[in-house]
C-alpha positions, 0 to 999 in steps of 0.5 A, spaced: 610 705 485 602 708 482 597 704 484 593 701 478 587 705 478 580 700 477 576 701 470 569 703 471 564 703 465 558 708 465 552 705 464 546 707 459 545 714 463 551 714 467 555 720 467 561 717 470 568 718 467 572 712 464 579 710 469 584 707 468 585 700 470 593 701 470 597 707 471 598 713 469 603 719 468 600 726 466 607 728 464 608 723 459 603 726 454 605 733 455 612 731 454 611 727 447 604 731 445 606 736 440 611 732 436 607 726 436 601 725 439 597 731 437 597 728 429 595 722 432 589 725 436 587 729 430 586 723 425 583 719 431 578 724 433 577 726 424 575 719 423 570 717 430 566 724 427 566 721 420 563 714 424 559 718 427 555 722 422 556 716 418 551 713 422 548 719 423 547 719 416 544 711 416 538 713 419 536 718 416 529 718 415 528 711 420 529 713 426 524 714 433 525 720 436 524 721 444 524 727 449 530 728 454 526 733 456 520 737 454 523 740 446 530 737 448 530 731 443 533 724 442 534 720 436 536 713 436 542 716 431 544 720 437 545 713 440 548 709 435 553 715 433 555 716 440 556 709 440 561 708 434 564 715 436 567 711 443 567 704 441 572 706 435 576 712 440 577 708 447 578 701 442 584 705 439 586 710 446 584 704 451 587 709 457 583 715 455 577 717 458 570 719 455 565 724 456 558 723 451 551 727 451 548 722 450 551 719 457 550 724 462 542 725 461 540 729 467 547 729 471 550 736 474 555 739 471 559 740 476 561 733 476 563 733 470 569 736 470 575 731 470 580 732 476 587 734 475 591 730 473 586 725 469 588 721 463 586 724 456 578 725 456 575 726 449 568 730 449 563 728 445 557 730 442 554 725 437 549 729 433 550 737 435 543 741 433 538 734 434 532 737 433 534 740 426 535 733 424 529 730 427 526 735 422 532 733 416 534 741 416 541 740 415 544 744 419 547 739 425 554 736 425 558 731 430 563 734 435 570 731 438 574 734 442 581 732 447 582 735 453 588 733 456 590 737 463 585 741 463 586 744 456 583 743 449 589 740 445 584 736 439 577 739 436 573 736 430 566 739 428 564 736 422 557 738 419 556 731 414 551 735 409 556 740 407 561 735 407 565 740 411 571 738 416 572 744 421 580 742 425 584 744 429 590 743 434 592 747 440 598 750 437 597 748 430 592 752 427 584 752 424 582 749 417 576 748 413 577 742 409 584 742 410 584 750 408 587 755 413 581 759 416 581 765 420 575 769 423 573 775 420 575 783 421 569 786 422 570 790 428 564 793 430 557 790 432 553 794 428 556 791 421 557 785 424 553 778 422 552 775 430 549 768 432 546 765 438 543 759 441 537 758 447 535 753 451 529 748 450 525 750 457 521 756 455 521 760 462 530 758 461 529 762 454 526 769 456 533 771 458 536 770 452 529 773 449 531 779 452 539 779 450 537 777 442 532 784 443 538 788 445 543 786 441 538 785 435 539 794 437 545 795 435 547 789 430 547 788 423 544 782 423 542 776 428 543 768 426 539 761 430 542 756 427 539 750 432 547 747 433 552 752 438 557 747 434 556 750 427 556 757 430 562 756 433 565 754 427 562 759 423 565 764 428 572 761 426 571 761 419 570 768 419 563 767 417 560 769 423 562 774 427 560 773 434 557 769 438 553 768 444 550 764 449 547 761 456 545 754 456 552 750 453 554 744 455 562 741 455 560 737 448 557 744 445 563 747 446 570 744 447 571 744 439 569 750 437 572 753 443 579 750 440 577 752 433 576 759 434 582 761 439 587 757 433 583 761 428 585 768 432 578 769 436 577 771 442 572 766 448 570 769 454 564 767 459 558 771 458 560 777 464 568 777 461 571 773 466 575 767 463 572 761 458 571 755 462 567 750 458 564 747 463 561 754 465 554 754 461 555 761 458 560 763 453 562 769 448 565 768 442 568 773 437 572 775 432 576 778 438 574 785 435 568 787 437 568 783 444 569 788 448 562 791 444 558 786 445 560 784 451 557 791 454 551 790 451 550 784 453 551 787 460 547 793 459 543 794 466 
């Protein structure tokens, strides 16, 4: 007989995972997941990001806005998405577990990892490029993605100002409002349209500087677009054709991660080792300039 587990609910700034208060079995959901469940998450996971950039949306114009730290902003939106995100998630999954951004201020990453055989957990960030909002540049979006036994089974970004819907599920493909999508097939660097992202701390900033100098060398082109989520489904949309970055958190990247596999791209940490989203570096491409840019990211 298994023990039921104790539920502890996350305060304001609690970065703690949500437990089960009744048992649990890993195995149930792995055997059920592809022809039942996998749906079912995706249009869960679909309406908590419409809530969420609804109430993105409300409070355009009319929010307060506060550091977390110095340039990294919050919103009261942030806070009232993250809220309707998980209220709607863990009211429909109540064994499920969430981890927000908005949650885990401050908090280290390394705890943020869920332990082997955890239930569900749903990875969110509720406002993905805060402070292009804060200034009503329309380029953010809200992230939500599943993890289940360690591996990314359900993502969303949804960017409501282009009333663009990026999906996938693990084995089941990426689309575009519905339309299969596919990363690019540009295949080398010099051709190629790249995007990047930086941290808000200055001093943190001055590795990437020197990043973006040298692949601005070779490349056609460089993107910052202030939101990883957007760039991530920008590479699965084929749009841009790589991307990469040293600051990322778990609610950055789990969905893009997804759509950029289904779409046939390719993810790896910044030193070719492979992807783990809660690691703060990642490489993303169209999978045909990987290698490329891998090296000249890595250039001595």
């Amino acid at each position: 007989m298994v023990e039921p587990r104790t539920k502890k609910l996350p305060g304001p700034q609690s970065c703690e995972l949500f437990t089960l208060a009744f048992p649990f079995h890993c195995e149930t959901y792995h055997s059920r997941m592809n022809n039942t469940l996998l749906p079912v998450w995706l249009d869960a996971a679909v309406e908590a990001a419409r809530r969420g950039a609804a109430e993105l949306e409300g409070w355009r114009n009319r929010f307060s806005v506060r550091e977390k730290s110095r340039a990294d902003l919050v919103t009261d939106a942030d806070i009232a998405s993250q809220k309707a995100i998980s209220q709607y998630l863990l009211g429909r999954f109540p064994e499920h577990q969430f981890l927000g951004e908005e949650d885990c201020v401050g908090k280290p990453l390394a705890g943020m990892r869920p332990v082997a055989g955890s239930p569900p957990v749903w990875i969110v960030d509720p406002l993905d490029g805060t402070g292009n909002y804060a200034h009503d540049v329309p380029a953010y979006c809200v992230n939500v993605g599943l993890v289940v036994d360690g591996e990314i089974v359900v993502g969303v970004t949804f960017d409501p100002r282009l009333n663009e819907l990026f999906t996938a599920t693990k084995g089941g493909g990426a689309f575009l409002n519905g339309e299969p999508m596919r990363v690019s097939t540009i295949a080398t660097i010099h051709d190629g349209l790249l995007s990047t992202g930086f941290p808000t701390d200055y001093q943190k900033q001055l590795k990437n500087l020197e990043k973006w100098k040298r692949v601005s060398a070779h490349s056609q082109s460089l993107r910052r677009t202030g939101s990883t989520a957007i760039n991530m489904a920008y590479v699965a949309a084929g749009r841009f054709d790589g991307y990469w970055c040293y600051d990322n958190w778990p609610w950055d990247v789990v969905p893009g991660a997804l759509l950029v596999q289904e779409a046939g791209g390719t993810l790896t940490a910044a030193d070719g080792s492979p992807f783990d989203p809660f690691r703060m570096d990642l490489v993303a491409t169209n999978g045909q300039m990987h290698a490329e840019l891998l090296k000249v990211l890595n250039e001595a």
